[in-house]
N, C-alpha and C positions, 0 to 999 in steps of 0.2 A: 507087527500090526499094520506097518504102511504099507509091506507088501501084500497084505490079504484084504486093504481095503482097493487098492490099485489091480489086483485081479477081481474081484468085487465092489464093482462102484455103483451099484445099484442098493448097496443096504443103505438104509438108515442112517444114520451118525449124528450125534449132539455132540457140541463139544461146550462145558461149563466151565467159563472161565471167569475168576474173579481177580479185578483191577483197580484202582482209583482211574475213574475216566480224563484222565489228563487230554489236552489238545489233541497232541500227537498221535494218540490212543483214540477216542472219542470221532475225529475225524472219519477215519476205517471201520467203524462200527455202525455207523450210521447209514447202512446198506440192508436191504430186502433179507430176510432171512436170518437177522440177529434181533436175538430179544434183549432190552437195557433192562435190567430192576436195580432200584435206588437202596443201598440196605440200609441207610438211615430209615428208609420205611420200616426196619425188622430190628428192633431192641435187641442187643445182642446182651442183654443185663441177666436173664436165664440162662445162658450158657455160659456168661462166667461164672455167675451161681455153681450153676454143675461142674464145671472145671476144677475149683477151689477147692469144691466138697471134695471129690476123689481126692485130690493131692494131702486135705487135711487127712480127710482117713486111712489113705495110707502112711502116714506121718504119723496119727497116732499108733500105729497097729506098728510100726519100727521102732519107736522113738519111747524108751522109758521112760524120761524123765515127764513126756505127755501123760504117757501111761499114768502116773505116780498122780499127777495131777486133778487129772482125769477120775480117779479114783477117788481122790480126798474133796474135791472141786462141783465135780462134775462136767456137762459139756464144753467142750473148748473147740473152736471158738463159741462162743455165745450167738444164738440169731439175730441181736443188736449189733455184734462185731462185724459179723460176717454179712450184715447188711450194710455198714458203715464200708465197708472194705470194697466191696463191688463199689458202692456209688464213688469211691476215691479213683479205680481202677479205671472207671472212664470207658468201659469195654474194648480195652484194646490185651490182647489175648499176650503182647510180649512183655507190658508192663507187670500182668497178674505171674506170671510167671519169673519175673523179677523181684515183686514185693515176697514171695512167697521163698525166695532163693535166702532172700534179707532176714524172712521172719525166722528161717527155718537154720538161718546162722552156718549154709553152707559155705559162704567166701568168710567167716568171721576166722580172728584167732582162736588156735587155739587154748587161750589164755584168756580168752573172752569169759566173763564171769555171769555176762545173762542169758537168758532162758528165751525159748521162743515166745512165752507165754508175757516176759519184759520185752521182745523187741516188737509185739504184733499194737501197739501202740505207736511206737516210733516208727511204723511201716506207714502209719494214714497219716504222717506229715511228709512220706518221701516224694520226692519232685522227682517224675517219670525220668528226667536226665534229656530232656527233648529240645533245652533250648539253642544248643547250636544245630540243630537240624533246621527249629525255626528262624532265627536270624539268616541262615542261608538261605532261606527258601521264599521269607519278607525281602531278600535284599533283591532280586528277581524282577518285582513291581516297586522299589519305593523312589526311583526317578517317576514313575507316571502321572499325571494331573490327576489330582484327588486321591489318591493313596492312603493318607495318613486318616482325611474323614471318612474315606471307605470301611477301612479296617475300626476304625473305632468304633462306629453305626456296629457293628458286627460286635465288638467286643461289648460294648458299654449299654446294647441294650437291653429292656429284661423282655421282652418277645423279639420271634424270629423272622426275619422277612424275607421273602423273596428278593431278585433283584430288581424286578420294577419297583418294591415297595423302597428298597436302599435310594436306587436311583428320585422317587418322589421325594423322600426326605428330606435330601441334599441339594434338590434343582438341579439334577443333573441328566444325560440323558441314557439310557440303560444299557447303551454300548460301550460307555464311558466304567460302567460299575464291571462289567465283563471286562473290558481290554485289563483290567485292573488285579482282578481273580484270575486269571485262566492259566495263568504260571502259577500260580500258589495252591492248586490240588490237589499236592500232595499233602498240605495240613489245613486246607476247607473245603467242605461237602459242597462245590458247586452246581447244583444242579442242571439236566439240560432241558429243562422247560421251567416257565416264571411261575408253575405254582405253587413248588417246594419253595422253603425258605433254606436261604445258605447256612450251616452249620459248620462247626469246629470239628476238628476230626479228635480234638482230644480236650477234656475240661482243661488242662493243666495250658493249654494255650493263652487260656483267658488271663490267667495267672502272670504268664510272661507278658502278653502286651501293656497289662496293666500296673507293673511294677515298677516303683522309682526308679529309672537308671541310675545306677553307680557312678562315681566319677571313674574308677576304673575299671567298668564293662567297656570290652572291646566292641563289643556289637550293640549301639544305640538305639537299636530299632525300638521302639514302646509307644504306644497312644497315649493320648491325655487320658488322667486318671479319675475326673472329677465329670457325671453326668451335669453338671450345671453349667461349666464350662462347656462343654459339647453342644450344650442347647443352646449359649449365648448366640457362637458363633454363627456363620449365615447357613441356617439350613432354615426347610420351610416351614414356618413359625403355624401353618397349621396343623402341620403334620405332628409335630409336638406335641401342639395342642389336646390331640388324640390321647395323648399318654405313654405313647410307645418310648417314650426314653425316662 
């Protein structure tokens, strides 16, 4: 192909590449001729939908003991399961393919005595396995001034802000909230203009920032866990005021 575009350098050519726009990345792209789209703009909650579906059907269509089920039961999963499932999965396409690995009891013993139809319960309690990716990836920014209330603003509130909007919050000034994310997106939607709000790349992130440390977690990184506390401290008591925490 790179020979026939090098003898032909007059055609055409797209090239469609998807990446988390990290610094590094981001910097190179911000040139004449490259178009950015945001996919948190694009729900990727319909395609794990359709992913899921194949993988069950053809799982029922191998798997007797579904079959068996299936027949005395009726549909498996249920459309209440299978909607409880995507919203667990968080739309990240290696997790679903994970849970499904668990439900479907291919790493199980074989001595394992449940059924896929007992473990697709115990699948929407399973933790994605993501929190040493996240501890390395917090540990990045948590020397930097304001880190801990940055991150928190982000985890503990129930609407999403931009980062002018973090920065008003806090009294801070909005280069301070960037110097603070721009190593961390690989697990937050940073956006590159202030009218997206920065998002989680995974729900289960929430989970980790928000949980008691252990005494024996190696990795301490955690925000405070209590929205009240958050508001005491100095952030901008009007902004509060709003409701936004």
């Amino acid at each position: 192909m790179l020979i026939f575009f090098d003898e032909n350098p007059f055609i055409p050519l797209r090239v469609f590449i998807t990446s988390r726009v990290e610094q590094h990345i981001q910097s190179r792209l911000e040139v004449t001729g490259v178009r950015l789209d945001n996919l948190v703009d694009h729900c990727s909650d319909d395609d794990i939908t359709a992913f899921t579906d194949v993988l069950f059907q053809d799982a029922t269509r191998q798997n007797p003991v579904i079959k068996a089920y299936v027949r005395r039961r009726g549909e498996w999963p249920t459309p209440r399961e299978k909607r409880k499932l995507v919203q667990h999965i968080g739309g990240s396409f290696i997790f679903a393919s994970t849970v499904f690995q668990f439900i479907m009891g291919y790493n199980a013993s074989k001595h394992d005595p449940t059924t896929p139809m007992d473990r697709l319960p115990l699948a929407l309690k399973m933790n994605p396995g993501l929190d040493g990716l996240y501890a390395e990836t917090l540990a990045r920014s948590e020397h930097i001034p304001h880190f801990l209330d940055i991150i928190s603003t982000i985890a503990l509130l129930r609407a999403l802000l931009p980062i002018s909007g973090i920065a008003e919050l806090l009294g801070i000034h909005t280069y301070e909230v960037v110097n603070v994310l721009v190593d961390l997106q690989a697990i937050f939607q940073v956006p590159g203009t202030d009218d997206i709000p920065v998002t989680l790349c995974h729900t289960s992130l929430r989970d980790f920032l928000t949980t008691q440390v252990d005494q024996t977690d190696s990795s301490p990184i955690r925000v405070i866990t209590s929205v009240s506390t958050f508001a005491s401290s100095s952030v901008n008591t009007n902004f509060v005021a709003r409701g936004w925490t």
